[in-house]
N, C-alpha and C positions, 0 to 999 in steps of 0.2 A: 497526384496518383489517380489513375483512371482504375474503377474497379469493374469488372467484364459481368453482365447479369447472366448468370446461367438460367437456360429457358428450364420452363417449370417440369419435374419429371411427370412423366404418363403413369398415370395406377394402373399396375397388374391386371392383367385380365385375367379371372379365375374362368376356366374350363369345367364345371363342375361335369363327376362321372355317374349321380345319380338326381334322379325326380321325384323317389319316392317310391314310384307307382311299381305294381307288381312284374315279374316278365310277363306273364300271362295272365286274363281273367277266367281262363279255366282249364281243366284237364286235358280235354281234349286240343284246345291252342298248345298247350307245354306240351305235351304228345309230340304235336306237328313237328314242334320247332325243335325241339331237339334231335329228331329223327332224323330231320335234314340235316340240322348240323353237322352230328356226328357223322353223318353216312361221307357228307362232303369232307369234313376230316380225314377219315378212312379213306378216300380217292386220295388223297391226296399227300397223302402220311409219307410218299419217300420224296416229295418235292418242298424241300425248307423255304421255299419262296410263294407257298400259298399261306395267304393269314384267312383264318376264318373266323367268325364270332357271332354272340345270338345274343342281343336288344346289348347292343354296346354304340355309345355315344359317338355320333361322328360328325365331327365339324368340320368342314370343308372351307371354309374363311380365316383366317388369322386374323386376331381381337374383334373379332364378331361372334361374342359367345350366346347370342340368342337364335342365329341360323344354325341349328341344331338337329340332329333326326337320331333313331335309334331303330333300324329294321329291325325287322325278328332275326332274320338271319344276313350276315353279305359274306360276300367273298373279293378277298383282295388278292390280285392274282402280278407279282412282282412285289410284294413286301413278305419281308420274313416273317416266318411264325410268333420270334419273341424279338425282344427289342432289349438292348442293354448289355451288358457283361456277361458274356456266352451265351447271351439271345435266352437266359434267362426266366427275364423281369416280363412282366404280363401287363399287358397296357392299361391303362385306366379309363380310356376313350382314345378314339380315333381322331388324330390333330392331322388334318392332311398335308400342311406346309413341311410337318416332319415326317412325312413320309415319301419324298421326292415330289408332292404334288399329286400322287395318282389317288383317284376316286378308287370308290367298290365298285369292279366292273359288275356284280350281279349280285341280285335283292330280292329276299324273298319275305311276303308278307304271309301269316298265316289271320286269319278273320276270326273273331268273336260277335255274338252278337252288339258287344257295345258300341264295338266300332260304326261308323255313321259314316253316310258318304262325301260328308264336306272333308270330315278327317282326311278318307281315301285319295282325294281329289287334290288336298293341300301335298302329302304324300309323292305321288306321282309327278305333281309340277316341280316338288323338291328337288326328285331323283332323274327327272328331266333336264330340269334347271344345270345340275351341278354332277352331270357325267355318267353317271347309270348307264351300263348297256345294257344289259337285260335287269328287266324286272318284272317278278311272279306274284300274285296274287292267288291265295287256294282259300277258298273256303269251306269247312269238312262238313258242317250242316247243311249246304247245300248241294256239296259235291261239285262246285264248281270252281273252276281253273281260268285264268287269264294271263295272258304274259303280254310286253311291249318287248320290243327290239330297235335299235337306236340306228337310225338313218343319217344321210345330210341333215332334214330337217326334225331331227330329236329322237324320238321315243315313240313309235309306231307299234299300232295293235297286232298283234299276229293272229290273223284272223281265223287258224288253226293249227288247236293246240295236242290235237291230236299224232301219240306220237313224235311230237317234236321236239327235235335234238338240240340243247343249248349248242351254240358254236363255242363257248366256253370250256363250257365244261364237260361237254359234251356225254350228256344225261339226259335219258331218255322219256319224256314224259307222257305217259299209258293212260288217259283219264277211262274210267269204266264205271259201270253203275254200282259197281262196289265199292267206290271209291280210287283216288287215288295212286297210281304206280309208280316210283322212277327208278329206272332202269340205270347201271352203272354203262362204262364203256362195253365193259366184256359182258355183256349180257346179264348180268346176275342183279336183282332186285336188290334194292337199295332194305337194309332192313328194319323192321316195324321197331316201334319205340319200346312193346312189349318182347320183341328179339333181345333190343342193347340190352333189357334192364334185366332176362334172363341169363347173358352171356355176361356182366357183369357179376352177376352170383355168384354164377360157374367159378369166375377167374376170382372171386374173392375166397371160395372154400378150396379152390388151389394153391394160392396162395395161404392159407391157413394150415392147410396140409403139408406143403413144400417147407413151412414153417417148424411145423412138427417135428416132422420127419427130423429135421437140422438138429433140433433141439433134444430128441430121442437118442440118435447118432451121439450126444458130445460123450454121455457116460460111458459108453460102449469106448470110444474111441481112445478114455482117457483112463482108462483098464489096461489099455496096448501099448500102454505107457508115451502116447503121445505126447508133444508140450500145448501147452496153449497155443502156441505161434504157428505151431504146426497145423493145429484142428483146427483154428479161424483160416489157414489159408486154403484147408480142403475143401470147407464149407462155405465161402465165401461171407465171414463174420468178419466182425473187427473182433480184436484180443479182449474189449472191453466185454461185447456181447455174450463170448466166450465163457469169462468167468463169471458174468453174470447166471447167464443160464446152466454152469455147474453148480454155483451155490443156491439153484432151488429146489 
């Protein structure tokens, strides 16, 4: 009896989705980076085929889990928003072989001072390396801007940045001595980090209100001799909510 030797199995390559380190080393960085986020979410909010994300893990190799990078920001423009069972499930890093192969076409870095420029330098050859079309560089303490743009021969300087419109995304970038502008398609400023976190207020004490309100409405409703069935489907509750918030 000939017995057949099975070759030895390969150990898992674990993708891990954190390093530890903070998103940001300071206010002003998280400021940046989430402004852009959001703002490109918001452009982008009726097209289910842009994924966005901020200091999320993106490996571009399969079982090469040490070619690693995490931009502040990218945009992947042809992968869905969610990934999973009704697009769901929220990625835990960026595995490019499962994602048809496509890179982030566009990278945005925002600067701290810790940052160093061998970092910068590793950075750039990365998103060079392995498909980047455009990528930004802002720095907020110095007020300064950088972008490449990807040619035949890779990821070339745009030597002004004044004004210029991603071909992507096509977002307008206004550099001025006050800092900072990017301008959406239709004109309208992209908005300030101090805007989202005002406008998220807003829609949180409306929501606290629209709450209310619901909750105000049951005993009245259930005076009129409503059923439960009936004032969860007015109201938009489940039955359970229902009786919960008459017995308080």
């Amino acid at each position: 009896m000939v017995s057949q030797i099975q070759p030895p199995t390969q150990p898992e390559v674990i993708y891990p989705d954190s390093d530890g380190q903070p998103v940001a080393n300071n206010t002003i960085q998280f400021s940046w980076i989430v402004a852009i986020k959001q703002n490109i979410e918001w452009l982008f909010a009726n097209d289910p085929n842009v994924f966005v994300a901020g200091d999320l893990f993106w490996y571009p190799v399969e079982g090469r889990n040490k070619i690693v990078n995490a931009p502040d920001v990218m945009v992947v423009l042809g992968r869905p928003k969610g990934v999973g069972v009704a697009r769901r499930r929220h990625r835990l890093c960026y595995q490019q072989w499962k994602e048809e192969g496509i890179a982030p076409q566009v990278v945005f870095e925002i600067l701290s001072p810790s940052n160093t420029q061998t970092e910068m330098d590793k950075k750039l050859l990365f998103y060079d390396r392995y498909g980047v079309e455009e990528y930004y560089i802002y720095d907020p303490d110095r007020n300064n801007l950088r972008g490449w743009l990807r040619s035949e021969d890779g990821l070339d300087v745009i030597p002004q940045m004044e004004d210029w419109v991603s071909p992507r995304l096509k977002v307008r970038f206004a550099p001025s001595p006050e800092g900072l502008q990017l301008y959406r398609p239709d004109g309208e400023r992209f908005l300030s980090y101090t805007d989202i976190s005002r406008n998220a207020e807003q829609e949180r004490q409306r929501a606290e209100l629209a709450e209310q309100t619901r909750r105000d409405a049951i005993p009245r409703l259930l005076q009129m001799d409503l059923s439960i069935e009936q004032i969860a489907q007015a109201l938009g509750l489940s039955v359970e909510e229902v009786r919960t918030f008459a017995q308080e």
